[in-house]
GUDO-331237 format. One record per atom (N, C-alpha, C): residue in one letter; atom name; residue number from 1; chain; z, x, y. Coordinates in Angstrom, 1 decimal. Atoms other than C-alpha are relative to their C-alpha. Layout:
N
A_CA_NUM_A_Z_X_Y $
...
***
This chain:
138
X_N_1_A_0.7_0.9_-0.9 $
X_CA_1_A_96.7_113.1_133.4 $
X_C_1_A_-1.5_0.0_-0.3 $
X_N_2_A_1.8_-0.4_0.3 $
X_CA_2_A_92.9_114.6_132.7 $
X_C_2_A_0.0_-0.7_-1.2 $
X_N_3_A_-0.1_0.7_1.1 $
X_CA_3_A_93.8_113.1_129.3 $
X_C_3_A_-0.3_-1.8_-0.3 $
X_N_4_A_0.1_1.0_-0.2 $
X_CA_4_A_94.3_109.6_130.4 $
X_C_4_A_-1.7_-0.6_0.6 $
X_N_5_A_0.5_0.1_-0.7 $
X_CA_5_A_91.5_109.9_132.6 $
X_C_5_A_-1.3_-0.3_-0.6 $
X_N_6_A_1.3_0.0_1.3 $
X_CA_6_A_88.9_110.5_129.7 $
X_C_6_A_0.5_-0.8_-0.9 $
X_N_7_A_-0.4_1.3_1.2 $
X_CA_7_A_90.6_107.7_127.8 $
X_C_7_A_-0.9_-0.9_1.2 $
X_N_8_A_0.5_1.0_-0.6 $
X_CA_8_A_89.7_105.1_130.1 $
X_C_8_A_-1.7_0.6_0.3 $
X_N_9_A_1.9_0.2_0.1 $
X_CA_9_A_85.8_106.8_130.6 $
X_C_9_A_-0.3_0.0_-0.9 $
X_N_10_A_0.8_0.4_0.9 $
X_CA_10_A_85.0_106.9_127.5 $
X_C_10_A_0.8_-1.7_-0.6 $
X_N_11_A_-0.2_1.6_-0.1 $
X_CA_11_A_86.9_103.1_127.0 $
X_C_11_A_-1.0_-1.0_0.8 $
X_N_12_A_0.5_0.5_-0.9 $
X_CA_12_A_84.5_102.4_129.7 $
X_C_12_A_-1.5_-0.3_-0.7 $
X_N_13_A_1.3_-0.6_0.7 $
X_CA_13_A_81.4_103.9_128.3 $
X_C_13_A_0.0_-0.8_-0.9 $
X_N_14_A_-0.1_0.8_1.4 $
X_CA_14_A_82.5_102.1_125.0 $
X_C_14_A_-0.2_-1.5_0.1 $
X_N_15_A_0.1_2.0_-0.6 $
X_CA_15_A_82.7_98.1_126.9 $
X_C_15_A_-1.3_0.3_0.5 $
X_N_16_A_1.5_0.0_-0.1 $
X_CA_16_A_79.2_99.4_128.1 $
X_C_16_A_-0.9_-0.2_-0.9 $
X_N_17_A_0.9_0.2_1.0 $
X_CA_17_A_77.5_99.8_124.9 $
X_C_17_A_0.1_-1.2_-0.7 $
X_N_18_A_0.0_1.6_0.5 $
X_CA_18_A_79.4_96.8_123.6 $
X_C_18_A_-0.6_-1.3_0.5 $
X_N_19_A_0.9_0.9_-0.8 $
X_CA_19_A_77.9_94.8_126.5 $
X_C_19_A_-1.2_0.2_-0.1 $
X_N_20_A_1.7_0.1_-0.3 $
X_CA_20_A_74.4_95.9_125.8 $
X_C_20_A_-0.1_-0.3_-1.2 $
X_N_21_A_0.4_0.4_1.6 $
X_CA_21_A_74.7_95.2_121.9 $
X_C_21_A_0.2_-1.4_-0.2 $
X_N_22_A_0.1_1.5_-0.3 $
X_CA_22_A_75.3_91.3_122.6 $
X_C_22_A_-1.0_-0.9_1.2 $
X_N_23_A_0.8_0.7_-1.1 $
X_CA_23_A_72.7_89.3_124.5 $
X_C_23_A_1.0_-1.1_1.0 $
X_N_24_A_-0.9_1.1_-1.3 $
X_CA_24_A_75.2_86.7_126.0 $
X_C_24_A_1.5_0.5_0.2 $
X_N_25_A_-1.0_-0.2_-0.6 $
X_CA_25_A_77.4_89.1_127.2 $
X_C_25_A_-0.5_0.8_1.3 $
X_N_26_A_0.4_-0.2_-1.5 $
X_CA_26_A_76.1_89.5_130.8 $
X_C_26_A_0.9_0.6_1.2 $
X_N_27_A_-0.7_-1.0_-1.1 $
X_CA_27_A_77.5_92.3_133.5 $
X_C_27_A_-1.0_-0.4_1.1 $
X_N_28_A_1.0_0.3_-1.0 $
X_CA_28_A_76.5_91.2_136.8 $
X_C_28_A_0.7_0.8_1.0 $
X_N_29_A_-0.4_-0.9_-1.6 $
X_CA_29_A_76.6_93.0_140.2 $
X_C_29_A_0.0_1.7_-0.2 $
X_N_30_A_0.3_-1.2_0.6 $
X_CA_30_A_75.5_96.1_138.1 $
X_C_30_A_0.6_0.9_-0.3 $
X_N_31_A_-0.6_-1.4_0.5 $
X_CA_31_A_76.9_99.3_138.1 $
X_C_31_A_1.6_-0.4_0.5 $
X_N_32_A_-1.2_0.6_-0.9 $
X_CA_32_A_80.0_97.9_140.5 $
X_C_32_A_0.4_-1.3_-1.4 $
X_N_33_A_-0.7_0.6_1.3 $
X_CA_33_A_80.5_95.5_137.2 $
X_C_33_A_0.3_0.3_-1.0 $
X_N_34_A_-1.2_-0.7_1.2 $
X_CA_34_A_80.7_97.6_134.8 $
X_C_34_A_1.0_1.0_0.3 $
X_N_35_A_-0.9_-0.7_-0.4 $
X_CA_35_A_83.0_99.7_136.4 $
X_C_35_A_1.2_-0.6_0.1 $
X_N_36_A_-1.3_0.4_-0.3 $
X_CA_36_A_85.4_96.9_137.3 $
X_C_36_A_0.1_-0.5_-1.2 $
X_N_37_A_-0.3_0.8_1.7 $
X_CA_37_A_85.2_95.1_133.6 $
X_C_37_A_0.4_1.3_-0.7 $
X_N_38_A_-0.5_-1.3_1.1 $
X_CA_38_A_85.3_98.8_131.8 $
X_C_38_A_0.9_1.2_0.3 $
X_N_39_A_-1.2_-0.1_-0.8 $
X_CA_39_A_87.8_99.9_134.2 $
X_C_39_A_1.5_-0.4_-0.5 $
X_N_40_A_-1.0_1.0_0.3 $
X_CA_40_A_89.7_97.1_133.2 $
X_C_40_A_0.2_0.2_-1.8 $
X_N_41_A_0.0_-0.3_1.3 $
X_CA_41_A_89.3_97.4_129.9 $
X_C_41_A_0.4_1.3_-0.6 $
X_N_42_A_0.2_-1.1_-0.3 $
X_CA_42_A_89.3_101.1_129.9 $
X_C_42_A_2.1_0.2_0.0 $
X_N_43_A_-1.2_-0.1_-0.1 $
X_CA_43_A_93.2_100.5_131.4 $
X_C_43_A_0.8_-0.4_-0.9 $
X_N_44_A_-0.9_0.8_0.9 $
X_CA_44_A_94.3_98.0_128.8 $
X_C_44_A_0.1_0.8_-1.4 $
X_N_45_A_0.1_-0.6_1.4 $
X_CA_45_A_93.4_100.3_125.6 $
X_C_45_A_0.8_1.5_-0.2 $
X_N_46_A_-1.4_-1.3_-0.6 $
X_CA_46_A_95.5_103.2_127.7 $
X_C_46_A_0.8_-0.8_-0.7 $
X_N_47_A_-1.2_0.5_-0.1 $
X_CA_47_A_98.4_100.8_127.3 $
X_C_47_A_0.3_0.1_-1.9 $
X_N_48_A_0.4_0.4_1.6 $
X_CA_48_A_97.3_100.6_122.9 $
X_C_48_A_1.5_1.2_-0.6 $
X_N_49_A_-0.7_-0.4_1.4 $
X_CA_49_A_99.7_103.4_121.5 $
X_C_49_A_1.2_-0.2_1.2 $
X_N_50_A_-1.2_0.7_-1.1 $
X_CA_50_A_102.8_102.8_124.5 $
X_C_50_A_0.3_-1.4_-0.8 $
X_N_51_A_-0.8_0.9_1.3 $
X_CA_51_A_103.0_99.9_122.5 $
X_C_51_A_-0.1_-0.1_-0.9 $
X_N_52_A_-0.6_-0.5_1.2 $
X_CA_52_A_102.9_100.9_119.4 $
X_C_52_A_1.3_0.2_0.3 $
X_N_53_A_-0.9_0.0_-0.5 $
X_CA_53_A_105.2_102.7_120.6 $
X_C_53_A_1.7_-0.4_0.3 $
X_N_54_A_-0.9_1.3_-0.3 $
X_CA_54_A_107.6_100.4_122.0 $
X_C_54_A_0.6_-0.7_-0.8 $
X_N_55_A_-0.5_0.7_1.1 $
X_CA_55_A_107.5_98.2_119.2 $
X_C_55_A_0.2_0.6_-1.4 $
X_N_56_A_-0.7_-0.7_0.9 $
X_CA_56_A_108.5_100.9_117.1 $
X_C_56_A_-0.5_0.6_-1.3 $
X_N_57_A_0.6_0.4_0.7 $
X_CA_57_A_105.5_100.7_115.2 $
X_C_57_A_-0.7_0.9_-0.5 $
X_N_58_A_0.4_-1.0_0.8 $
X_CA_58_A_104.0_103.8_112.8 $
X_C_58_A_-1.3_0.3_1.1 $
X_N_59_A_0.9_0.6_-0.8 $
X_CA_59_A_101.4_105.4_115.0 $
X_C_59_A_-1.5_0.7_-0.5 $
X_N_60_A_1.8_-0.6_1.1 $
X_CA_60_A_98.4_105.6_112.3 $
X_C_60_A_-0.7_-0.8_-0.1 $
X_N_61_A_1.4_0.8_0.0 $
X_CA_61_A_95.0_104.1_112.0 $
X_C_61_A_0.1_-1.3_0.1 $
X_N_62_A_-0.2_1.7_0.0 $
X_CA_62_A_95.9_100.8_111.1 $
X_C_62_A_0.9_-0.7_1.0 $
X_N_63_A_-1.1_0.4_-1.3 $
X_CA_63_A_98.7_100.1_113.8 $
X_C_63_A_-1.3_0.0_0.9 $
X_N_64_A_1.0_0.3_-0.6 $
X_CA_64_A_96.0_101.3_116.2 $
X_C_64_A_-1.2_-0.6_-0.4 $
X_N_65_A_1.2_0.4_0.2 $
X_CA_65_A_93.1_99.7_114.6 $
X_C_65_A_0.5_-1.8_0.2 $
X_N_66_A_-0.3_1.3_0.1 $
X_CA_66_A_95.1_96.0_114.7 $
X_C_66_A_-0.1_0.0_1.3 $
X_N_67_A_-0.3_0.1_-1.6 $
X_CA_67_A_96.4_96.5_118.2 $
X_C_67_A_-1.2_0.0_0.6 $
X_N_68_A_1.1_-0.2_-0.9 $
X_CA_68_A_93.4_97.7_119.7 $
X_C_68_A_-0.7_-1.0_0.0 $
X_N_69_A_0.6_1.5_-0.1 $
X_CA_69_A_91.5_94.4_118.1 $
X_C_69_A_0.5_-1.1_1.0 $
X_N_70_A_-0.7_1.5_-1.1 $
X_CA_70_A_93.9_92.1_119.9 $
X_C_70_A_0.3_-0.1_1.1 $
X_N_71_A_0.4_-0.4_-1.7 $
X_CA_71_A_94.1_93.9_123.0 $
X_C_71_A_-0.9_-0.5_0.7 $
X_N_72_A_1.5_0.1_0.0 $
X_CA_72_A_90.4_94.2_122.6 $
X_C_72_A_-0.5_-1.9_0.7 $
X_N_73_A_0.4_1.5_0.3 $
X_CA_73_A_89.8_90.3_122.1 $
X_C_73_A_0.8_-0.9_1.6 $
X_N_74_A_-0.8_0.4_-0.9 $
X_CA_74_A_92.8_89.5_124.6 $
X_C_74_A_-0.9_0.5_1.3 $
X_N_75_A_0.8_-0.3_-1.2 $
X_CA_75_A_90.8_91.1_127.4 $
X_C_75_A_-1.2_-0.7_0.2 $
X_N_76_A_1.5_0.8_-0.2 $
X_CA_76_A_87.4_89.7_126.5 $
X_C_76_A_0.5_-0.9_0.8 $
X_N_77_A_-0.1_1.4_-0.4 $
X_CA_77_A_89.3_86.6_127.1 $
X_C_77_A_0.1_-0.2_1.1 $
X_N_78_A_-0.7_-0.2_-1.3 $
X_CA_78_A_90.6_87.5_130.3 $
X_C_78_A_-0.9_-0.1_1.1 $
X_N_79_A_0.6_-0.3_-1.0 $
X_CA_79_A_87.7_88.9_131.9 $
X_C_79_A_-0.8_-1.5_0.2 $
X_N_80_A_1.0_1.2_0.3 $
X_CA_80_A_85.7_85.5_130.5 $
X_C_80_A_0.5_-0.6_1.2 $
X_N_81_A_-0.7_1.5_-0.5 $
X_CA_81_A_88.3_83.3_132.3 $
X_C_81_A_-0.2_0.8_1.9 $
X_N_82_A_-0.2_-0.1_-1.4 $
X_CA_82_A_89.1_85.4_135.7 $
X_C_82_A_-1.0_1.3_0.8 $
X_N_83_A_0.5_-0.6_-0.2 $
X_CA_83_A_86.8_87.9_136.4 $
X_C_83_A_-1.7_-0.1_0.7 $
X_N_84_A_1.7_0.5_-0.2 $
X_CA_84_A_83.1_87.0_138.5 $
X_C_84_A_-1.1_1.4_-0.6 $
X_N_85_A_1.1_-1.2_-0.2 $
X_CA_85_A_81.3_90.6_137.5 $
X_C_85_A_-0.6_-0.4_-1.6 $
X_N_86_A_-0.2_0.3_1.3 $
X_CA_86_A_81.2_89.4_133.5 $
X_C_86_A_-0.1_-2.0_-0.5 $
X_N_87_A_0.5_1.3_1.0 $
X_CA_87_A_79.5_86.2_131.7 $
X_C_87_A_0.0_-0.1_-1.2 $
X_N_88_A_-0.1_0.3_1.5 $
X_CA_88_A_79.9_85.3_128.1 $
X_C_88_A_-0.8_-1.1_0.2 $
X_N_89_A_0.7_1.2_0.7 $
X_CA_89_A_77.0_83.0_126.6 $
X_C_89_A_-0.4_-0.4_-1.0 $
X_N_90_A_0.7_-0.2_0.9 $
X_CA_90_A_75.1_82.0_124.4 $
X_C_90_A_-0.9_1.0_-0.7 $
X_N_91_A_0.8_-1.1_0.3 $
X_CA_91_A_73.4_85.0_122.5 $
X_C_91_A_-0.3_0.1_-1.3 $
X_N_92_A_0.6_-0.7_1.5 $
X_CA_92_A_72.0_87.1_119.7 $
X_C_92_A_0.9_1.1_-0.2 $
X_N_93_A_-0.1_-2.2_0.9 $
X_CA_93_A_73.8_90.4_117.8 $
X_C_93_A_-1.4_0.7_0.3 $
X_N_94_A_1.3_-0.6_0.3 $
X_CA_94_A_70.9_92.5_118.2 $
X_C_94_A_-0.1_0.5_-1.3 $
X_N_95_A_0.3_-0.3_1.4 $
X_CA_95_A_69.5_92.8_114.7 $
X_C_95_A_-0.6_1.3_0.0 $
X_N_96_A_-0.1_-1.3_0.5 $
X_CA_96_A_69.0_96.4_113.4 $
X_C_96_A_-0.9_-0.1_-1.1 $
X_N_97_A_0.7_-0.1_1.0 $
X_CA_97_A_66.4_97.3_111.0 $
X_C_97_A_-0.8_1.1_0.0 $
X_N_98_A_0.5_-1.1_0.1 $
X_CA_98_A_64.9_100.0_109.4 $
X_C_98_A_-1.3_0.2_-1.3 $
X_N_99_A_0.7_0.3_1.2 $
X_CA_99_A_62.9_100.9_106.3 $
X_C_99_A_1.5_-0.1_-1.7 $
X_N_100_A_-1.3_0.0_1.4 $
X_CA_100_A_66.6_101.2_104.3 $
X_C_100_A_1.1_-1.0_0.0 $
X_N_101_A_-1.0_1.2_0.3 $
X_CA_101_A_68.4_98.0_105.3 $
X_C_101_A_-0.3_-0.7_1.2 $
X_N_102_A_0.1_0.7_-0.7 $
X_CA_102_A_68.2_95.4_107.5 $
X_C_102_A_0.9_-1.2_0.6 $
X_N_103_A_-0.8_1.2_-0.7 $
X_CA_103_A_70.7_93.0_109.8 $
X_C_103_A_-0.8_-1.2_1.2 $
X_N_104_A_0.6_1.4_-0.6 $
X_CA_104_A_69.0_89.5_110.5 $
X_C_104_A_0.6_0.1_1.5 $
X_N_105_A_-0.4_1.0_-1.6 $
X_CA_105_A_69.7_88.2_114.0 $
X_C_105_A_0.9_-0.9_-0.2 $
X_N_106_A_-0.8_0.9_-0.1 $
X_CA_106_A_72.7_86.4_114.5 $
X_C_106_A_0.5_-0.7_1.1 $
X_N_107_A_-0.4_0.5_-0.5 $
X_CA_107_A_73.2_83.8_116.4 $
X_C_107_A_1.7_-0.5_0.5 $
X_N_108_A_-1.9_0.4_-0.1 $
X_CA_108_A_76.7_83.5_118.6 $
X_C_108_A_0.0_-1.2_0.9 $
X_N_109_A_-0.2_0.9_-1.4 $
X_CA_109_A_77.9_81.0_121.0 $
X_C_109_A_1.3_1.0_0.6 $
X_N_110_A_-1.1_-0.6_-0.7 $
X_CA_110_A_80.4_81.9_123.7 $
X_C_110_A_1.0_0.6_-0.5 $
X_N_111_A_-1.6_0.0_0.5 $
X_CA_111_A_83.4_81.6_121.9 $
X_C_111_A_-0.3_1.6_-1.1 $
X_N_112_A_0.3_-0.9_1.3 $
X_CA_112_A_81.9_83.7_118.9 $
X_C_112_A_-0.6_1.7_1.0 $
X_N_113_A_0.8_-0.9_-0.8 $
X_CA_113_A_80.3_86.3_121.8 $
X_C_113_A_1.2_1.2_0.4 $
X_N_114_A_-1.2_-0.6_-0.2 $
X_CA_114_A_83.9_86.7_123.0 $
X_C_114_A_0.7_0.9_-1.2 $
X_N_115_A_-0.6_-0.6_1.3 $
X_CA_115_A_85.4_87.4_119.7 $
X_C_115_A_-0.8_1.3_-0.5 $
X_N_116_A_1.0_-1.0_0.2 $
X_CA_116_A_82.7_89.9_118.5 $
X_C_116_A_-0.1_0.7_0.3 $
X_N_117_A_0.4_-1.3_-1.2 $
X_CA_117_A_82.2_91.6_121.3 $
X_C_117_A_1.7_0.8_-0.2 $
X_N_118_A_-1.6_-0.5_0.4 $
X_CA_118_A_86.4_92.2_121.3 $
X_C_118_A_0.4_0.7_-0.9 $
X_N_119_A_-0.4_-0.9_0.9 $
X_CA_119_A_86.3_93.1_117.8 $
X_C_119_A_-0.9_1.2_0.0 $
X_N_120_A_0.7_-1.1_0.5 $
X_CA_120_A_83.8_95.3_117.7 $
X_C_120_A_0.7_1.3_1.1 $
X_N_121_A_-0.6_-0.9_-0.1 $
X_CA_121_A_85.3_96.9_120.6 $
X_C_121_A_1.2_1.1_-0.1 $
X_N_122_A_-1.2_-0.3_0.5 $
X_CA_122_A_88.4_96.9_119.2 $
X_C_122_A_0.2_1.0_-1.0 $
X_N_123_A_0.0_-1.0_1.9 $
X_CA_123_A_87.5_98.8_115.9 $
X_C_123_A_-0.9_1.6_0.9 $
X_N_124_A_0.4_-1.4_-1.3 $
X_CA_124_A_85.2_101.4_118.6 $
X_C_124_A_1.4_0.5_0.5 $
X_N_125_A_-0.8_-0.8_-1.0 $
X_CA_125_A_88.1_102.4_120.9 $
X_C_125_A_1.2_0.5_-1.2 $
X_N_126_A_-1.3_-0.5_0.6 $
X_CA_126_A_91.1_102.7_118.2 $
X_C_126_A_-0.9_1.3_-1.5 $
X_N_127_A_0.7_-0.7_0.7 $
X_CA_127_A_88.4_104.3_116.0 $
X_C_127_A_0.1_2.1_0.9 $
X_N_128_A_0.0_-1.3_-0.7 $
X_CA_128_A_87.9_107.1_119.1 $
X_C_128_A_1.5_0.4_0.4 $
X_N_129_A_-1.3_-0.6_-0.5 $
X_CA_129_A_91.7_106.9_120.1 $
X_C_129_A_0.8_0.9_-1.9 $
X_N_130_A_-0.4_-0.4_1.2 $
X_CA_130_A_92.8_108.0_116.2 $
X_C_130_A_-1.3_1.4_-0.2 $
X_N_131_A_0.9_-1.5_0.1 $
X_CA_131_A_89.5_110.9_116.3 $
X_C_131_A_0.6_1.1_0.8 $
X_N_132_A_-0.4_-1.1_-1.0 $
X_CA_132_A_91.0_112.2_119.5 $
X_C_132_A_1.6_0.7_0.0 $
X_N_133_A_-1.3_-0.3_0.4 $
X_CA_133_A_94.4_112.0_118.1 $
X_C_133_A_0.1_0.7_-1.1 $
X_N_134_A_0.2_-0.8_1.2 $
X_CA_134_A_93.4_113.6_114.9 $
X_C_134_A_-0.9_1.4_0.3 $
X_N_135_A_1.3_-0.7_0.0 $
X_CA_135_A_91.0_116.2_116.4 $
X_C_135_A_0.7_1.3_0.6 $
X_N_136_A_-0.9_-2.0_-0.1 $
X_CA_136_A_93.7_119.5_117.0 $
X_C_136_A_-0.1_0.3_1.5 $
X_N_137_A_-0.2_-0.7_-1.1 $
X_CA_137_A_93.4_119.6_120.6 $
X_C_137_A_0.4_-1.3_1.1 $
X_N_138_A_-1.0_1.0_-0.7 $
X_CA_138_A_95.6_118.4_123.1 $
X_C_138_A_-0.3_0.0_1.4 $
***
């Protein structure tokens, strides 16, 4: 149970940082929204190796790293449509730069905000569910 528990906070924690690394992806009603969006989200990436699982499906990096994207993406979409705490807009990637490499500013629209945001969290959470699964302690 303590196990599950710390899946969904740090799934939570993780739809936090993804929300703060997209400009048009807006958590409103503050703390009480990201709780109920990374919550939600948080529950859905529990459900990631159960189905593996299920569908019988090998349960190594790439199984989870596919599933988690589509989960991932499938939720963005969800909260977009039914959810009031969570906006999807128009935005920027926040551009990253340093003196050793640099990522322009990219412009998304909604659609693109959704997707991105989904994948990126998608490749984060199956990234942390395969560390925690590989990491010798149970």
């Amino acid at each position: 149970m303590k196990k599950k528990v710390l899946t969904i906070i740090i799934n939570l924690l993780l739809f936090w940082v993804v929300s703060d690394m997209f400009s048009g992806i807006e958590i409103n009603e503050g703390v009480l929204g990201f709780v109920i969006c990374g919550g939600i989200f948080g529950l859905v990436m529990l459900a990631v190796e159960p189905l593996i699982k299920f569908f019988t499906l090998p349960v190594k990096f790439i199984t989870l790293f596919f599933v988690s994207i589509m989960l991932s993406i499938m939720i963005f979409f969800i909260l977009n449509i039914g959810i009031p705490f969570i906006d999807f807009k128009d935005g920027e990637l926040v551009g990253l730069s340093n003196r050793y490499f640099t990522v322009p500013t990219v412009n998304l629209n909604m659609i693109g905000n959704v997707l991105v945001g989904g994948l990126t969290a998608g490749i984060l959470s199956s990234a942390l569910m395969w560390l925690e699964k590989n990491s010798g302690r149970d």
